[in-house]
Backbone as numpy.savetxt, mean C-alpha at the origin, in Angstrom:
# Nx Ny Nz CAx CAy CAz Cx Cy Cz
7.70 6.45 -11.67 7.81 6.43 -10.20 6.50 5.92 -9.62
6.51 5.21 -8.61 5.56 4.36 -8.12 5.82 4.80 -6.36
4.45 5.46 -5.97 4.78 5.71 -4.56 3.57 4.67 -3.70
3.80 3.71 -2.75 2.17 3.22 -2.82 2.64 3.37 -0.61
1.31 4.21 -0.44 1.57 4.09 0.89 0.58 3.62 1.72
0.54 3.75 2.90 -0.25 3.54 3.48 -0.11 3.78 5.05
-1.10 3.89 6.02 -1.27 3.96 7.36 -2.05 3.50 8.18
-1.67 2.61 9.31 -2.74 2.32 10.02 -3.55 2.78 10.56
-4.78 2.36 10.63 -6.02 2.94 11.49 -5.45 3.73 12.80
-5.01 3.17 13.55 -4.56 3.20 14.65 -3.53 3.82 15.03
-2.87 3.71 13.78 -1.72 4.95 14.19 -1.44 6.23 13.98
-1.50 7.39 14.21 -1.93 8.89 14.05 -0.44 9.28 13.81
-0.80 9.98 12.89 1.03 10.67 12.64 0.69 12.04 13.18
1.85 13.05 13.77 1.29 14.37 14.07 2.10 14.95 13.11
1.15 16.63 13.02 1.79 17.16 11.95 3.55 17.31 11.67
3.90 17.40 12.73 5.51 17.58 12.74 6.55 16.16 12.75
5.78 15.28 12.80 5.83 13.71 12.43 6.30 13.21 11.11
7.44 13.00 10.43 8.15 12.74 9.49 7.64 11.41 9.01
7.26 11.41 7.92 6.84 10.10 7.59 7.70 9.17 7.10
7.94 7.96 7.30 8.85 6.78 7.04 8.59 6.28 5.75
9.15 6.80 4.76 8.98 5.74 3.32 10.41 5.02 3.44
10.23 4.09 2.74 11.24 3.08 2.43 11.50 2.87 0.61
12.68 3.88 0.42 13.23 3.98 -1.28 13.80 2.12 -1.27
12.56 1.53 -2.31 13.04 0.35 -2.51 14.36 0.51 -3.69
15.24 -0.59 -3.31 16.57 -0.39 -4.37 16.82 -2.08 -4.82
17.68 -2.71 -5.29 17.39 -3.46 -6.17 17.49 -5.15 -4.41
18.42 -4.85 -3.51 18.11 -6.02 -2.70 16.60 -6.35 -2.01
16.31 -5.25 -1.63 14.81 -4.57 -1.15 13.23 -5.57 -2.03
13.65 -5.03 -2.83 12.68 -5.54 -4.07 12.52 -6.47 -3.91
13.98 -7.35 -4.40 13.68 -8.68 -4.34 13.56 -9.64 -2.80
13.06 -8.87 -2.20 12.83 -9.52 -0.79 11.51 -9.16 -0.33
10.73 -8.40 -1.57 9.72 -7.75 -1.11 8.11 -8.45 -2.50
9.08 -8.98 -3.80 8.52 -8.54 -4.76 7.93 -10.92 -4.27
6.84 -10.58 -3.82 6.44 -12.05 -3.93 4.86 -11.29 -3.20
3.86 -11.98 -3.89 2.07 -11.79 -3.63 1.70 -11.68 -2.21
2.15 -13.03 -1.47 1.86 -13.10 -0.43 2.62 -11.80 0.55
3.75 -11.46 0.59 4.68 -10.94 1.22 3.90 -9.45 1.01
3.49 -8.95 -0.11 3.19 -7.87 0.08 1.77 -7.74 0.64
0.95 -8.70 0.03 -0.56 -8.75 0.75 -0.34 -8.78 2.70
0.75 -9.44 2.90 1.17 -8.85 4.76 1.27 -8.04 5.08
2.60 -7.54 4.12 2.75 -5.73 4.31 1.63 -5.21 4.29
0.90 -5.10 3.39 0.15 -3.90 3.41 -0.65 -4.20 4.36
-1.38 -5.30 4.69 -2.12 -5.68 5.95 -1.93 -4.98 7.35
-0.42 -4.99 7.46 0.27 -4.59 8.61 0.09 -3.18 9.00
0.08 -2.57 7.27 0.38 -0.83 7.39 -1.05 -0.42 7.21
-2.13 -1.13 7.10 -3.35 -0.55 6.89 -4.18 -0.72 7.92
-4.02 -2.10 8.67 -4.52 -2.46 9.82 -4.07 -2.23 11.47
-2.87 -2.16 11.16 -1.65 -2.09 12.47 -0.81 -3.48 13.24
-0.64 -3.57 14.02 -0.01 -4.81 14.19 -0.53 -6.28 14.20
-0.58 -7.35 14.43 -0.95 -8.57 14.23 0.35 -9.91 14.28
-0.24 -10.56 14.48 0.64 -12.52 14.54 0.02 -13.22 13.29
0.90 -14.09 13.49 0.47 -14.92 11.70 -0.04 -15.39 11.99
-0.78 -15.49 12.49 -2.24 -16.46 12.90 -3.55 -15.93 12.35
-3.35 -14.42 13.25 -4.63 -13.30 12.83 -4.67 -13.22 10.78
-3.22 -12.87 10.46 -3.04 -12.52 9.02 -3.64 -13.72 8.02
-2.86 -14.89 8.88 -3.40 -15.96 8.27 -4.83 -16.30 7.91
-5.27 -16.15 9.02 -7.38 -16.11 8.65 -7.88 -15.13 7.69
-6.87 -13.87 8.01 -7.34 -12.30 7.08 -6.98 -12.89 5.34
-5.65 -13.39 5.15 -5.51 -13.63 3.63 -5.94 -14.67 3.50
-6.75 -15.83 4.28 -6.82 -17.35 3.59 -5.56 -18.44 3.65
-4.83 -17.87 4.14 -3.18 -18.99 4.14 -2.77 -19.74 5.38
-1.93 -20.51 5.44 -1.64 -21.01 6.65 -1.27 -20.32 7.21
-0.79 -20.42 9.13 -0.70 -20.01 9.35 1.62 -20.22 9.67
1.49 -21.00 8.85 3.36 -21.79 8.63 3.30 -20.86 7.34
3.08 -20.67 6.49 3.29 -19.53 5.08 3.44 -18.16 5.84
2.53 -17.72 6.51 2.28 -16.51 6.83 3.52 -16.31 7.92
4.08 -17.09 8.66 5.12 -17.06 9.67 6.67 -17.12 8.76
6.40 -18.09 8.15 8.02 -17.89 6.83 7.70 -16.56 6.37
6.87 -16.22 5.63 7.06 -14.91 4.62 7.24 -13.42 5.73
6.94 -13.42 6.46 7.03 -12.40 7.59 8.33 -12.31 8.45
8.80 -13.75 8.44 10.23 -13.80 8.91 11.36 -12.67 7.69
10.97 -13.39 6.29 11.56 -12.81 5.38 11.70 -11.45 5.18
10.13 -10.99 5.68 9.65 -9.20 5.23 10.54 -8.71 6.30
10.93 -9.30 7.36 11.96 -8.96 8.74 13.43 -8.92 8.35
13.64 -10.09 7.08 15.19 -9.76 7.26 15.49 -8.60 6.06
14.33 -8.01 6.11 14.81 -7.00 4.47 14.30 -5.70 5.50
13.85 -5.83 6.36 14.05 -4.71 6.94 12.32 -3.72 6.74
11.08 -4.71 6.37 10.22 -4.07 6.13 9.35 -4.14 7.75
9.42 -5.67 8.10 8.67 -5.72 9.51 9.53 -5.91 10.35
9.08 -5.61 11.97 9.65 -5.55 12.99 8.53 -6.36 13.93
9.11 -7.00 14.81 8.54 -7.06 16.42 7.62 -5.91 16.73
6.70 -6.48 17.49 5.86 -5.73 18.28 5.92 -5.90 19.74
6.82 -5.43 20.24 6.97 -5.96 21.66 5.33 -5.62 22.47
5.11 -4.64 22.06 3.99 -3.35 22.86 2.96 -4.28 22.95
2.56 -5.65 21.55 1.35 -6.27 22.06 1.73 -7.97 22.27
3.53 -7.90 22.66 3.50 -9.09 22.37 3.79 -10.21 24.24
2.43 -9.92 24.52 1.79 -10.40 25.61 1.26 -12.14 25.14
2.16 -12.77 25.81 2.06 -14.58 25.80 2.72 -15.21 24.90
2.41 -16.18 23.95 3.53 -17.05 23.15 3.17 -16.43 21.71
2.75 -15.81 21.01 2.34 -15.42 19.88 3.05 -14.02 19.64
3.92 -14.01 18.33 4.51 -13.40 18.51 4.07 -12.03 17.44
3.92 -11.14 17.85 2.92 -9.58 17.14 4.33 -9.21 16.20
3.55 -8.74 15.10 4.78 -8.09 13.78 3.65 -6.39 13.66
4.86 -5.96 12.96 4.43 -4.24 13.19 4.78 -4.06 11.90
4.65 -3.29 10.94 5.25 -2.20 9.38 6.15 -1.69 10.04
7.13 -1.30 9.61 8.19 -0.36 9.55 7.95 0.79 9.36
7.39 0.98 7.71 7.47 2.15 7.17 6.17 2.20 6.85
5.40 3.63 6.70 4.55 4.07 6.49 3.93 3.94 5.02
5.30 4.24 4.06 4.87 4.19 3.05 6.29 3.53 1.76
6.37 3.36 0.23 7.07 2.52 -0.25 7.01 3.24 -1.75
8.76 3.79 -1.75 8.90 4.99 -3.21 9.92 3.92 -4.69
9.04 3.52 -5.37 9.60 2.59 -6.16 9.85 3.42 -7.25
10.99 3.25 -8.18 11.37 4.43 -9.35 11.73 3.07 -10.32
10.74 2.37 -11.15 11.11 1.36 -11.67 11.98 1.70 -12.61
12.38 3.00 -13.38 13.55 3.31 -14.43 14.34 3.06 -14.29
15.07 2.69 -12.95 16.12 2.69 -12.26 16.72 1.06 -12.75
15.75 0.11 -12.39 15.86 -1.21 -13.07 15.61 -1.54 -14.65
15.63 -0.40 -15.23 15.83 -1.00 -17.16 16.57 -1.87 -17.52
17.43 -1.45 -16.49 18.53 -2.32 -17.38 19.21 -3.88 -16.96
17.96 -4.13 -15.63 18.49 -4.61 -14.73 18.69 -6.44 -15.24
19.27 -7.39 -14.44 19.39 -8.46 -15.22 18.30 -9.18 -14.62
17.62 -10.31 -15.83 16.52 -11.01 -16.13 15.43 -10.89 -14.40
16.52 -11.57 -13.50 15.72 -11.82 -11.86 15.29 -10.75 -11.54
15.98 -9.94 -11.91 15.74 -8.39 -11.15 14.46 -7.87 -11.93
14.29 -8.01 -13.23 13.51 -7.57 -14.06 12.19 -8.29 -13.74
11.79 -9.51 -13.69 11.20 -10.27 -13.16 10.39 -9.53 -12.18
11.36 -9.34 -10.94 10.82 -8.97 -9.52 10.40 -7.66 -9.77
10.56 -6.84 -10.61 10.15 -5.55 -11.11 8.85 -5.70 -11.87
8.06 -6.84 -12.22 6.84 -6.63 -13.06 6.32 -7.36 -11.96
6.71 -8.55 -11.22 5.79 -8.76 -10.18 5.33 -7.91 -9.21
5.86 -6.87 -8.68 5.91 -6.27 -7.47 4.91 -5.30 -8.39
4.92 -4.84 -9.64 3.99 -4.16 -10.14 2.45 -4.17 -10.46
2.50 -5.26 -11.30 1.30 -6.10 -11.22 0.45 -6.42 -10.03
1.32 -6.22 -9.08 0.37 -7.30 -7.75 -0.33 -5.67 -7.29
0.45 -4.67 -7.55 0.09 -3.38 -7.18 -1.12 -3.41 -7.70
-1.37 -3.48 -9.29 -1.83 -3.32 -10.18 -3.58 -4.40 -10.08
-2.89 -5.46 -9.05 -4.19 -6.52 -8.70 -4.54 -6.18 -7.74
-4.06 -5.08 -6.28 -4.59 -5.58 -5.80 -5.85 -4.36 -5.38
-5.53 -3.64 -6.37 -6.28 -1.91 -6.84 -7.25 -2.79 -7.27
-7.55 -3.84 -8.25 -8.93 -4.45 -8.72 -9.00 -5.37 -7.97
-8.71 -5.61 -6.93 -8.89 -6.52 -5.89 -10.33 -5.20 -4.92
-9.49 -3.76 -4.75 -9.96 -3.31 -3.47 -11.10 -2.72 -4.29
-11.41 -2.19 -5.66 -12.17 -1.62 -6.19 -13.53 -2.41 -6.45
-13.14 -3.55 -7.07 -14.13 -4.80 -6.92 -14.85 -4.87 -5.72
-14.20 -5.29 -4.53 -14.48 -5.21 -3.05 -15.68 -4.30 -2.99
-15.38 -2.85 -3.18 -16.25 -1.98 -3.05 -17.11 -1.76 -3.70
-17.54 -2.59 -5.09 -18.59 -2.76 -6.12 -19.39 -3.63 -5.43
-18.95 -4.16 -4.55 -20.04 -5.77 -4.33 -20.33 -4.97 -3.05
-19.88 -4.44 -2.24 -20.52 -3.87 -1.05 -21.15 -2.52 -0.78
-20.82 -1.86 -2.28 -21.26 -0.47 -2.12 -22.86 0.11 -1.36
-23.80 -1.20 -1.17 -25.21 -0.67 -0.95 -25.02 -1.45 0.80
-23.85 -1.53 0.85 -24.05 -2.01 2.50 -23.51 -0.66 3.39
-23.34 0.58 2.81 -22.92 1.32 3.03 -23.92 2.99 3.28
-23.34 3.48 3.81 -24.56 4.69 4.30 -24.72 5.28 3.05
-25.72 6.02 2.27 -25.68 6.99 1.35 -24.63 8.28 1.41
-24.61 8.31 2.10 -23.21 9.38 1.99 -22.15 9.29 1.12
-21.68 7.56 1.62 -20.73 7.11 0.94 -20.64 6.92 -0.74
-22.36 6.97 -1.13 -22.20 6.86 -2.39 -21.38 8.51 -3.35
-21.78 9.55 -2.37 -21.62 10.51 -3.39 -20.39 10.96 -2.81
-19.41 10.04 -1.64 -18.31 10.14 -1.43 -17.19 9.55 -2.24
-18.02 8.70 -2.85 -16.81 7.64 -3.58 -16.55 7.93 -5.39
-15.56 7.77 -5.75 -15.53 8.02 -7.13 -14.68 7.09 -8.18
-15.14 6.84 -9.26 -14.58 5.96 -10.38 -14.71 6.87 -11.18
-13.46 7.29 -11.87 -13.36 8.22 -13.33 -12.38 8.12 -13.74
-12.69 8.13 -14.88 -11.04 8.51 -15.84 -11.38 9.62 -16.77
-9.92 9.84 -17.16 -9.73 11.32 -17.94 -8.64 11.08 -18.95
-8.94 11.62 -20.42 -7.90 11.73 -21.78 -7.23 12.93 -21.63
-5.88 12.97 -21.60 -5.36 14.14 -21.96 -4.34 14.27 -23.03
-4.05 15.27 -23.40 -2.82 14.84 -24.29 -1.55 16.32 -23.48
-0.43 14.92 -22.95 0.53 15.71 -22.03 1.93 15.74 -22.85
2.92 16.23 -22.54 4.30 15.77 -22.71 4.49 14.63 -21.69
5.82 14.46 -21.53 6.89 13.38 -20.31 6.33 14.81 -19.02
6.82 15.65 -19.19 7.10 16.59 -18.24 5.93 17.16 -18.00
5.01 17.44 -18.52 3.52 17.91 -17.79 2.96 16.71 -17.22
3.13 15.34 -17.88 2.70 14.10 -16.87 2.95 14.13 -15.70
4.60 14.38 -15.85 5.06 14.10 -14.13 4.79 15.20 -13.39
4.49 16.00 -13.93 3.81 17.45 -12.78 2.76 17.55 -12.36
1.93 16.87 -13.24 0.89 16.73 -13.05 0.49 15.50 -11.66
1.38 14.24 -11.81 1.48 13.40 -10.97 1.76 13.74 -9.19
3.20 15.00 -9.71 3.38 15.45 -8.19 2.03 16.14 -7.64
1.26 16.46 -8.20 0.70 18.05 -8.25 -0.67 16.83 -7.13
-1.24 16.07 -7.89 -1.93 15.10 -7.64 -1.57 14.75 -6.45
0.17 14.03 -6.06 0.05 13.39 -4.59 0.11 14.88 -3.79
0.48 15.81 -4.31 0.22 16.90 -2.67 -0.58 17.06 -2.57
-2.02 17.00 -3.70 -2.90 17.34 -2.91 -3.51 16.26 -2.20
-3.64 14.86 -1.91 -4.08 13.80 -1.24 -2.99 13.82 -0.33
-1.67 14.65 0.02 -1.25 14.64 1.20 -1.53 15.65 2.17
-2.28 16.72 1.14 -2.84 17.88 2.10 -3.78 17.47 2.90
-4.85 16.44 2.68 -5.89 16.16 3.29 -5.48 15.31 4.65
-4.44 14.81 4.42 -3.88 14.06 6.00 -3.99 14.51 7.44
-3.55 16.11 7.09 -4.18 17.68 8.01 -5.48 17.53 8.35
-6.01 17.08 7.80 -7.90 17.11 7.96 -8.11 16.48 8.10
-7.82 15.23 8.54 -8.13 13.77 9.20 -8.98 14.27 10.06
-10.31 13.93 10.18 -11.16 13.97 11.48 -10.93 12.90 12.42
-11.87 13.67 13.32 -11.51 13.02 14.75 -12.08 11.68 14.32
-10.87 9.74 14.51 -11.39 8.79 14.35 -12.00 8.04 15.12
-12.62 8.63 16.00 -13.79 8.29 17.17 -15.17 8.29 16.27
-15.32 9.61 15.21 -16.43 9.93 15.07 -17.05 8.80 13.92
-18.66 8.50 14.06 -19.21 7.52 13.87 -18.67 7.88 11.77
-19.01 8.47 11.43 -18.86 9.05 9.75 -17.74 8.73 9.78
-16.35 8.77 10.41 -15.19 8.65 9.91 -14.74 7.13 9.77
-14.31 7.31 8.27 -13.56 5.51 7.58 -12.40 6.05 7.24
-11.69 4.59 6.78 -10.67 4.86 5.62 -10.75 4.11 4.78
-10.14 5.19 3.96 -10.53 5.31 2.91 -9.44 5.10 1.56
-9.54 5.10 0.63 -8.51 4.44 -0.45 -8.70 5.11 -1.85
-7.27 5.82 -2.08 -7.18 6.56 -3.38 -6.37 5.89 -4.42
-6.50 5.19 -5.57 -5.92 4.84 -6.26 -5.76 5.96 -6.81
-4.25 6.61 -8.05 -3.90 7.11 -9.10 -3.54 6.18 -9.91
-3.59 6.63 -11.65 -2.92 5.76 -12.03 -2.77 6.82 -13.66
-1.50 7.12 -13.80 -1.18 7.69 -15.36 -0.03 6.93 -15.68
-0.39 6.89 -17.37 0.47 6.07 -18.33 -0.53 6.44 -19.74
0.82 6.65 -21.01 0.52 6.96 -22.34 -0.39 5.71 -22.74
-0.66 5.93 -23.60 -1.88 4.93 -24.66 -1.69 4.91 -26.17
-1.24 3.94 -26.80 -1.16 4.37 -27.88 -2.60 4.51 -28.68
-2.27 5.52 -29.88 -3.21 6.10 -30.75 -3.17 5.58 -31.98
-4.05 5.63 -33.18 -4.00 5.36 -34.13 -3.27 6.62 -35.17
């Protein structure tokens, strides 16, 4: 199971505020599972709204790529209109959903295209975690000291079953959803956001 979410700066959920994931299923995927398309999405859900113009400068692409692939992320039901900023000829796109619950078991068996769109949509996950981690290697000293003994790179050996993995996994996202409650006030000068990768999977042994 693959949960990858995210929220904009800008947008405050309140506690009694239901959060919007979107259970990708096999049409979903493949309307979702292409580099560019998701590097928007997540743009959208991390930054808040924007026109393919803005996105376009943010990823490096045109700004005719960035307007096709966003049309597309629209007909699958991931982006929407932004009426709220869409003041003059440029037209503002919004996220849908907050966050995105992928259960790749579901596609084992699936045929070749489908399977396909199931290692891309993974991988790009998988790039763009050494995309954001990298990021923060090259800028880490542009940053207050705080941040150093805020931030963390570790890994850990264990030896689990199937079933203590995945408990262990749930056990993991509640507690990074408990902290959502404790969001400080984002006025205040100390407060960022911030980015938690997980990542478990077996290893073989000798």
């Amino acid at each position: 199971m693959t949960e990858h979410e995210e929220r904009p700066e800008n947008q405050e959920r309140t506690a009694n505020e239901e959060r919007k994931v979107r259970h990708l299923d096999a049409r979903s995927l493949r309307g979702l599972a292409h580099p560019l398309r998701m590097q928007l999405l997540d743009a959208l859900r991390r930054r808040g709204p924007a026109t393919a113009s803005q996105l376009a400068e943010k990823l490096g692409e045109s700004s005719g790529a960035t307007s096709y692939h966003l049309r597309q992320l629209a007909t699958h039901g991931f982006v929407e209109d932004a009426p709220e900023r869409g003041k003059g000829r440029e037209r503002w796109w919004k996220a849908v959903y907050q966050g995105l619950s992928f259960d790749s078991s579901q596609f084992k068996d699936a045929d070749p295209e489908l399977r396909g769109a199931t290692e891309l949509y993974l991988h790009e996950i998988a790039n763009s975690h050494t995309r954001e981690l990298s990021t923060w290697l090259g800028t880490r000293d542009d940053w207050p000291q705080a941040w150093s003994r805020g931030s963390d790179m570790s890994s850990a050996t264990l030896q689990l079953t199937p079933d203590l993995a995945e408990d262990l996994i749930h056990k993991m996202h509640e507690l990074i959803e408990g902290y959502r409650s404790l969001t400080p006030d984002k006025d205040s000068p100390e407060t960022e956001q911030v980015r938690v990768h997980t990542h478990l999977f077996p290893v073989k042994t000798d």
